[in-house]
C-alpha positions as CSV (number, residue, x, y, z in Angstrom):
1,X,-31.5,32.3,43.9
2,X,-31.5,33.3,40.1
3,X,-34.6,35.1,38.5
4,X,-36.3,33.5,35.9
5,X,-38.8,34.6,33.6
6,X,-41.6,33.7,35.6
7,X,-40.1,31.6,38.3
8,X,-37.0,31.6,40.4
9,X,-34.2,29.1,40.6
10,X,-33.1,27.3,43.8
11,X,-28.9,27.9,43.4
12,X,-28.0,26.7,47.1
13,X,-29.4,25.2,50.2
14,X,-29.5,26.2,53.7
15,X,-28.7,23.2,56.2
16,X,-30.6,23.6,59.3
17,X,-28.8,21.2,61.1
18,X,-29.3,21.1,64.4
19,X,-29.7,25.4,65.0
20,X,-32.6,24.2,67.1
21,X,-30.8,23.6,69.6
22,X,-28.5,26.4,70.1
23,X,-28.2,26.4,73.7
24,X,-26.6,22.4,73.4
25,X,-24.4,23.6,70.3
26,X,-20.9,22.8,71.9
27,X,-22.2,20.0,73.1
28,X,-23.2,18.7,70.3
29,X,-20.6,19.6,68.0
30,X,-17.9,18.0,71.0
31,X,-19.9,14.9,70.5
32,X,-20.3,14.4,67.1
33,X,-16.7,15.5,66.9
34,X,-15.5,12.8,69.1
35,X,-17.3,10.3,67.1
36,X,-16.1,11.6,64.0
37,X,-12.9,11.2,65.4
38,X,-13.3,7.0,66.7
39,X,-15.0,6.2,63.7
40,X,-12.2,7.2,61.1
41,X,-9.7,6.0,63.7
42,X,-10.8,2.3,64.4
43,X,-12.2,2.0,61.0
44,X,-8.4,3.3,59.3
45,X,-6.4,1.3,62.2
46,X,-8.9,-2.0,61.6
47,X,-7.8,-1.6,57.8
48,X,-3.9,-1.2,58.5
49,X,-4.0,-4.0,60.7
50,X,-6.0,-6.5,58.4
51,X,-3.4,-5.9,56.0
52,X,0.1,-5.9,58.2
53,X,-1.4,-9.4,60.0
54,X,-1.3,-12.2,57.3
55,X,-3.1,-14.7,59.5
56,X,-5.9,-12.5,58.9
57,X,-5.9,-12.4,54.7
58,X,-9.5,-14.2,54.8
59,X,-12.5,-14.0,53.0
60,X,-14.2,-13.0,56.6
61,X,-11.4,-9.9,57.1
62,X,-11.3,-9.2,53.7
63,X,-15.3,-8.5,53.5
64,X,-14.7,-6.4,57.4
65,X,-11.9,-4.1,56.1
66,X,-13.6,-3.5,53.0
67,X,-17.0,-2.7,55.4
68,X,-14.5,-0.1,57.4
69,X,-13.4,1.6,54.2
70,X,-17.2,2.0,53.3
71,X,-17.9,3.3,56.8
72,X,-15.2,5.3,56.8
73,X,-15.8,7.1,53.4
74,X,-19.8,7.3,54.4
75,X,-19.1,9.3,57.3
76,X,-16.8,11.4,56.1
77,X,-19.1,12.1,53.1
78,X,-21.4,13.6,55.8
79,X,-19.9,15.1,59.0
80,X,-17.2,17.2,57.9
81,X,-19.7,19.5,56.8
82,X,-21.9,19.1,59.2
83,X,-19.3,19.9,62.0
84,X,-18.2,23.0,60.0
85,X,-21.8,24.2,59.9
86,X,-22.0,25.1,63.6
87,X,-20.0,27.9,63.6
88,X,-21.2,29.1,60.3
89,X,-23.5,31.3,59.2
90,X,-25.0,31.0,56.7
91,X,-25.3,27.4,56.6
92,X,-25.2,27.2,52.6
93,X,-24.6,24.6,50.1
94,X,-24.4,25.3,46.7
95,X,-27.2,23.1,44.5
96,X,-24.5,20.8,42.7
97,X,-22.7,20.4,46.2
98,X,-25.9,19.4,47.5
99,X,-26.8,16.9,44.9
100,X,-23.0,15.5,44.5
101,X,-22.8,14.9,48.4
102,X,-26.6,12.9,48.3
103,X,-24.7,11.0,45.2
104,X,-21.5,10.1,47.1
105,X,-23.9,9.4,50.0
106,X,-26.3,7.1,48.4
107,X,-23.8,4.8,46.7
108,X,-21.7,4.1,49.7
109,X,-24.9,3.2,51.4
110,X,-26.3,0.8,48.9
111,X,-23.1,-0.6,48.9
112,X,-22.7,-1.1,52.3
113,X,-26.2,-2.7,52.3
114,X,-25.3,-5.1,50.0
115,X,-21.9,-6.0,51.6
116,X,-23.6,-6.6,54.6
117,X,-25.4,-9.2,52.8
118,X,-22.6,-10.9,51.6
119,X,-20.6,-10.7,54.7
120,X,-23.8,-12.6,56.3
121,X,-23.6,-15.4,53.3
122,X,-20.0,-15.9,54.2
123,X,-20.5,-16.4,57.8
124,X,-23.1,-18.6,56.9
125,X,-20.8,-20.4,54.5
126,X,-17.9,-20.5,57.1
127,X,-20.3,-22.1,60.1
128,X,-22.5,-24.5,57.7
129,X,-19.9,-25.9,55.8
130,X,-17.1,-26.0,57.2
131,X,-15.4,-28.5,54.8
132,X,-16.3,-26.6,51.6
133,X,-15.8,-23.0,53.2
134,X,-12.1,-22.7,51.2
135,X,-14.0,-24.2,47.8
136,X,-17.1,-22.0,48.1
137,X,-15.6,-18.7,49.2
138,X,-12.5,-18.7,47.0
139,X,-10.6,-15.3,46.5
140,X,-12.1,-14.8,43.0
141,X,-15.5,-15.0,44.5
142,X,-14.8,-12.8,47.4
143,X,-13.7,-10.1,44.8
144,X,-16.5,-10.5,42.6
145,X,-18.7,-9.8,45.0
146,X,-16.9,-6.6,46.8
147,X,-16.9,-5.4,43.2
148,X,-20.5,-6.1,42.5
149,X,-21.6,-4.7,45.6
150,X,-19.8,-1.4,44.2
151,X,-21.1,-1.2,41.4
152,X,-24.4,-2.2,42.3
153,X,-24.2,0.4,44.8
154,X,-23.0,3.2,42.3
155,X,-25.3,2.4,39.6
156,X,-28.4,2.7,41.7
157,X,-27.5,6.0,43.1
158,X,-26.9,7.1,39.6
159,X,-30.4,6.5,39.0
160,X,-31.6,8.4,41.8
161,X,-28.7,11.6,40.8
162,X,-29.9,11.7,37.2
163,X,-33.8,12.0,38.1
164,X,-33.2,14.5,41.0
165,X,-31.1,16.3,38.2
166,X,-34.8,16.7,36.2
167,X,-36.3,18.4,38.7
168,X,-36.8,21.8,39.5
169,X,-36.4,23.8,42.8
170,X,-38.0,27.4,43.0
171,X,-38.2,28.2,47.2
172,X,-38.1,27.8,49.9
173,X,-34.1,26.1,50.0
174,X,-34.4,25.6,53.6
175,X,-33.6,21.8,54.4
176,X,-34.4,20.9,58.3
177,X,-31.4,18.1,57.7
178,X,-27.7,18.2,58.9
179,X,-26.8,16.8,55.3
180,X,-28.5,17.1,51.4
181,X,-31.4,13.4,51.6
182,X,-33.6,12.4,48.8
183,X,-36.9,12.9,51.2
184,X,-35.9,16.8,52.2
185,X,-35.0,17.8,48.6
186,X,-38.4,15.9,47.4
187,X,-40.3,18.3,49.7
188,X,-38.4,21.2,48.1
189,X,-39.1,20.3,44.3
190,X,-42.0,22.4,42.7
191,X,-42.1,19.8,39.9
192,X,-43.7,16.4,40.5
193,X,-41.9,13.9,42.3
194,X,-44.1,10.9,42.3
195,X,-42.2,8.8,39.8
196,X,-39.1,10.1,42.1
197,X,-40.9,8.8,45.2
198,X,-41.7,5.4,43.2
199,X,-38.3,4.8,42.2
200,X,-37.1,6.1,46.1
201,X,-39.3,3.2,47.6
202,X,-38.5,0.7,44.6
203,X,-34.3,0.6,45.8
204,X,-35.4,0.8,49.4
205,X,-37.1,-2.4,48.6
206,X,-34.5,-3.8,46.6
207,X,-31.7,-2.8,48.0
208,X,-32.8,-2.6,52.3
209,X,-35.5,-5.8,52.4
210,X,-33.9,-8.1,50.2
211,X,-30.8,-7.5,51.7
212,X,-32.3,-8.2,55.2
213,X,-33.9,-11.2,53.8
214,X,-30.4,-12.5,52.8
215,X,-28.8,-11.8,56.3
216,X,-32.2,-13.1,58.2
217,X,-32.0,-16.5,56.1
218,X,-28.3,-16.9,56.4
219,X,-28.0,-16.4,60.4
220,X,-31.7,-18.6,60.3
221,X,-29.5,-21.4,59.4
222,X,-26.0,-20.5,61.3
223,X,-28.8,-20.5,64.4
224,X,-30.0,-24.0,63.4
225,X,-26.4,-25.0,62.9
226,X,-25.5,-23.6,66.5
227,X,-28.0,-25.7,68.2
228,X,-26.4,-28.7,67.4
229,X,-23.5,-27.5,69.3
230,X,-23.3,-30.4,72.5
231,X,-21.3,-27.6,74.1
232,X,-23.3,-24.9,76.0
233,X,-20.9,-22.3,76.4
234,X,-19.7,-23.1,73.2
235,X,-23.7,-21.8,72.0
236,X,-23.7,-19.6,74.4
237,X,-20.4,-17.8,72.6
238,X,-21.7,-18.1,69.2
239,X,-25.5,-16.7,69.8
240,X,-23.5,-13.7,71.5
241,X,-21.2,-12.8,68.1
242,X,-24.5,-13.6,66.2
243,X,-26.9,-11.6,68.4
244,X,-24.1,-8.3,68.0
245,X,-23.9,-8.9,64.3
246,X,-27.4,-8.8,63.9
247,X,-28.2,-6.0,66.1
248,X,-26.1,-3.6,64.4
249,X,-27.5,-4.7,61.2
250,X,-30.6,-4.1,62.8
251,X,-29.6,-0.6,63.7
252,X,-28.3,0.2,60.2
253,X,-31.2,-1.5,57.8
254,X,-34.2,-0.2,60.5
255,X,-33.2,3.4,60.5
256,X,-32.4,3.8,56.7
257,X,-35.9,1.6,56.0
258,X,-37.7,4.0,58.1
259,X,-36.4,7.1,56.5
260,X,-36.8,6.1,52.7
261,X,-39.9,3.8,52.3
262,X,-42.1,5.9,54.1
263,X,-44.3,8.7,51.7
264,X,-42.5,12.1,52.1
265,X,-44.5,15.4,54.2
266,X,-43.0,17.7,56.1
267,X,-43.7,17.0,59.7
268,X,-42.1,14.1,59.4
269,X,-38.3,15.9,58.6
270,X,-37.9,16.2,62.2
271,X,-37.9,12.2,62.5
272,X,-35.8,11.7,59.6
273,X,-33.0,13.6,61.4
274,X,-32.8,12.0,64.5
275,X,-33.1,8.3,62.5
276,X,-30.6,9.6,60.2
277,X,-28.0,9.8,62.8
278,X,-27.9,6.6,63.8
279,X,-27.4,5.1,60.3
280,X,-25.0,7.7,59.4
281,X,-22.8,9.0,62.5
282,X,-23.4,6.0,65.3
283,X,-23.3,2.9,63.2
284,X,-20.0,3.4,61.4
285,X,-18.5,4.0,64.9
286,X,-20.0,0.7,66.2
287,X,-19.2,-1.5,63.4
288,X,-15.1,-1.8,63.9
289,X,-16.5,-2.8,67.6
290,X,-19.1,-5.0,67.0
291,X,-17.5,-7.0,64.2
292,X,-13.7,-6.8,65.5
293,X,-12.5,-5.9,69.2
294,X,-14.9,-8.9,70.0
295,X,-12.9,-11.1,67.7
296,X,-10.0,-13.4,69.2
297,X,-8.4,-13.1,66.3
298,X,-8.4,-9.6,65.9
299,X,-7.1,-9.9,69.7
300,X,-4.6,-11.9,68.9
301,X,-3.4,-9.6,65.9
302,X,-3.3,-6.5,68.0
303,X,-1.1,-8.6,70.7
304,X,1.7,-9.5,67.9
305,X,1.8,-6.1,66.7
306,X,2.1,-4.9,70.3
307,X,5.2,-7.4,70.5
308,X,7.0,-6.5,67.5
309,X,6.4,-2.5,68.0
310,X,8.1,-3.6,71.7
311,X,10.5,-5.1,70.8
312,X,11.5,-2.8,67.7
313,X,11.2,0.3,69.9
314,X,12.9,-1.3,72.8
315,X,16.1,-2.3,70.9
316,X,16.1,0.4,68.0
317,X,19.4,2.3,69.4
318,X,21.5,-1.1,69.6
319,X,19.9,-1.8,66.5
320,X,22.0,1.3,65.0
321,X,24.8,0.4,67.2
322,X,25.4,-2.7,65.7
323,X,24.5,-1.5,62.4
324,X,28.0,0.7,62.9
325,X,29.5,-2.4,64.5
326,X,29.4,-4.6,62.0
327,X,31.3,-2.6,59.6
328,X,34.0,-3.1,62.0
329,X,37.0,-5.3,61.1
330,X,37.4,-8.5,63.5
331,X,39.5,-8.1,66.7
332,X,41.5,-11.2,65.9
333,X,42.5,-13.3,63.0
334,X,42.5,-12.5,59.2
335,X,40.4,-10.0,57.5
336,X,37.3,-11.9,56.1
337,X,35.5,-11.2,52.9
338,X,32.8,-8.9,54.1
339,X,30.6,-9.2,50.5
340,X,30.3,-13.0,51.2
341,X,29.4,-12.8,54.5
342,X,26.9,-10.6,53.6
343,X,25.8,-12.3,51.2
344,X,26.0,-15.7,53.3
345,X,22.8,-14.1,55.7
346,X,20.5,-14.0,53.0
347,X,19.9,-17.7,54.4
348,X,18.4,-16.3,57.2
349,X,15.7,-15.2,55.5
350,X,14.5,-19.0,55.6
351,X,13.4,-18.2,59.3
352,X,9.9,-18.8,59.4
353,X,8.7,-15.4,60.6
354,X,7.3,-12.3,59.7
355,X,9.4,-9.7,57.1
356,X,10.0,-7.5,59.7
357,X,11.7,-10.5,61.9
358,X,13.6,-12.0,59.4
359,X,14.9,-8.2,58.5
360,X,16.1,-8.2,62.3
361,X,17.6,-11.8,62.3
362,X,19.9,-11.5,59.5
363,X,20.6,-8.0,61.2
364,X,21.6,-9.8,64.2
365,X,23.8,-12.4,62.3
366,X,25.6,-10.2,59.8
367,X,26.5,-8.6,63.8
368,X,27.5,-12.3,65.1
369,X,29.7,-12.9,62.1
370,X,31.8,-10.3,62.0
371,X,31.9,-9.5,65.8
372,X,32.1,-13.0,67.3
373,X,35.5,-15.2,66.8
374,X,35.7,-19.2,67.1
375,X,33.1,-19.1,70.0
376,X,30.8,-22.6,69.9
377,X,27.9,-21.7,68.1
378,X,25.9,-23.0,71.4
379,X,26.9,-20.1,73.2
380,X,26.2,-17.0,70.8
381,X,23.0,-16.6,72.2
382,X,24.2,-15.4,76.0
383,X,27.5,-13.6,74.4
384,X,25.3,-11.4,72.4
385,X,23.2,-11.2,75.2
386,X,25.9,-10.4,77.7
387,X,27.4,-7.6,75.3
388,X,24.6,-6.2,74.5
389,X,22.6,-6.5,77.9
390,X,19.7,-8.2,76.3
391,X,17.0,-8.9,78.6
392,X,13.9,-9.6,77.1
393,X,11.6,-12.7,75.8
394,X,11.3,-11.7,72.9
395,X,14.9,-11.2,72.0
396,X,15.8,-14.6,73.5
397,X,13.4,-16.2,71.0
398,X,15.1,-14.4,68.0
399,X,19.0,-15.1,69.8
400,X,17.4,-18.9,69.7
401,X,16.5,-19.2,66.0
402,X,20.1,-17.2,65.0
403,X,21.5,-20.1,66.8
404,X,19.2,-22.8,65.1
405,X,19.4,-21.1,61.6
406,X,23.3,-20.4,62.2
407,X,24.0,-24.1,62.7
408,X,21.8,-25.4,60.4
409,X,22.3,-23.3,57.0
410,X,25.8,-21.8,57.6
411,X,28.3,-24.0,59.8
412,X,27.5,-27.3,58.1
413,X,30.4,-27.2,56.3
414,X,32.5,-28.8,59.4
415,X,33.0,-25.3,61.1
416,X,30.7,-25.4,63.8
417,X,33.1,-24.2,66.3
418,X,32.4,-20.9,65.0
419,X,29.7,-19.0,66.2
């Protein structure tokens, strides 16, 4: 603290934490630790994987990676320092550390509250009409309204930052919190915080129960929809997605609700902890679960990603060895033009694969033309295979399409004898 003239002014914080429980304090920091850990991992490998998989560039995935990013910067904004705070002592924060980590908080929060909203508008959308989903949820719109909800989200915590800025804090700097809230610093401030409190219960309200009333309304209808279903387990598969989207919304909008629209006192702090950690530690770790690993098609992804890194780290070294290969002369006949042949795989790229396939193929033809010599182009799949001891299904599928493409865009010209 700095003296004053006739008061004193609040320069850090202390973060109780959880030093009430000192006897559990491993335990607790191994915990919170291990969901630190899951959260930034499924949230960071949901993201990469969104983006590698282009079957799943939709508005739906494009909302859910754009949720883990959120979740992944809200936890972060929080538990770092809360994890580093168990083994220290004093527990300080300085005051602008205090205020900017309440700033970075608050916004991600908001912003998540309304994504969640819009991510319930699109599912509704997706499941009510069907026929107009690509019209009505166009990319334009998708990214107008990721990049309201960010600056919606912003802007209202900049409210917040610029009032809490106006007030003053003379002792005690003792906050019975694991991170710097609005309610805890409001307790702290000797100056009046009732147009503070107002505006705190004003963006709970515009922000929490109008978002709920946009996800309630939205999955009111996908319900209604659902019940036409004829199929029962076909309802029975889309109340269970709808009943785990909801209850994590439940989860996220009940805890934060409780905490910041109820009046501030100070035997209530305990309670604001313990809700506090289920908004910000538990639900970012559920949300990659709830929203994804139930998912086919985030199933599916994972399984073709599986594949490819099989089959890429299966076959990497004769990868190499035929990248030395093929810079070899042929055994037989004239010397060919190695620049055109190059050049002549480029057609290969018409393979109707992924980048990383179509890479390999014409790395497996540039290796067929210059190793293989007037063989019928039938049989180039089990020569490769037999001089290269290729046994795998994967491989066979690509040996098949060299053989397709090979006959199709190369040896038209009356040479199909070759392989």
């Amino acid at each position: 603290m700095v003296g004053g003239r006739n008061s004193t002014t609040v320069t850090k914080f202390i973060l109780l934490g959880f030093s009430d429980f000192p006897k559990f304090k491993i335990v607790l920091f191994t915990v919170f630790l291990g969901i630190y850990f899951l959260t930034v991992t499924w949230n960071l490998g949901l993201i990469i994987l969104i983006r590698m998989d282009s079957c799943l560039h939709t508005p739906m995935y494009f909302f859910l990676s754009n949720l883990s990013f959120l979740d992944f910067c809200y936890v972060t904004s929080t538990t770092p320092k809360m994890l580093s705070d168990f083994f220290k002592k004093p527990k300080s924060i300085s005051f602008m550390g205090c205020t900017m980590q309440y700033f970075f908080f608050s916004s991600l929060g908001l912003t998540e509250c309304c994504l969640l909203a819009a991510m319930a508008y699109d599912r509704y959308a997706a499941i009510c009409n069907p026929l107009l989903y690509t019209a009505i949820m166009s990319p334009s719109l998708c990214v107008q309204m990721v990049a309201g909800a960010y600056i919606t989200g912003i802007f209202g915590s900049l409210i917040q930052l610029c009032a809490l800025l106006k007030l003053d804090f003379c002792g005690p700097n003792v906050i019975n919190h694991f991170f710097c809230d609005l309610p805890q610093l409001l307790v702290l401030s000797c100056s009046e915080t009732f147009f503070l409190q107002v505006m705190k219960f004003v963006i709970a309200v515009i922000f929490g129960v109008i978002s709920v009333l946009v996800i309630v309304i939205s999955y009111g209808y996908i319900a209604a929809t659902i019940l036409k279903i004829s199929s029962v387990e076909g309802r029975s598969k889309a109340f269970n997605t709808c009943a785990s989207h909801l209850s994590a919304v439940s989860f996220f909008f009940g805890s934060g609700l409780f905490v910041y629209m109820r009046p501030n006192s100070g035997n209530s702090l305990g309670y604001d902890r313990m809700a506090s950690v289920f908004y910000t530690v538990v639900i970012p770790m559920l949300n990659p679960l709830i929203y994804s690993l139930r998912n086919k098609e985030i199933k599916d992804a994972l399984k073709r990603y599986k594949n490819k890194r099989l089959l890429h780290d299966s076959y990497e070294p004769l990868i190499s060895r035929m990248r030395v290969e093929a810079q070899l002369p042929f055994a037989e006949g004239d010397p060919a033009n190695k620049q055109q042949m190059r050049d002549q795989t480029c057609t290969f790229t018409s393979v109707k694969s992924s980048e990383s396939d179509r890479d390999l193929i014409t790395l497996f033809a540039d290796f067929i033309m210059f190793r293989c010599e007037t063989t019928p182009s039938k049989l180039c799949s089990s020569i490769l295979v037999k001089h290269l001891s290729f046994k795998n299904l994967f491989v066979e599928k690509l040996l098949y399409s060299i053989q397709e493409t090979v006959a199709e865009h190369l040896f038209d010209d009356g040479h199909s004898d070759r392989c």
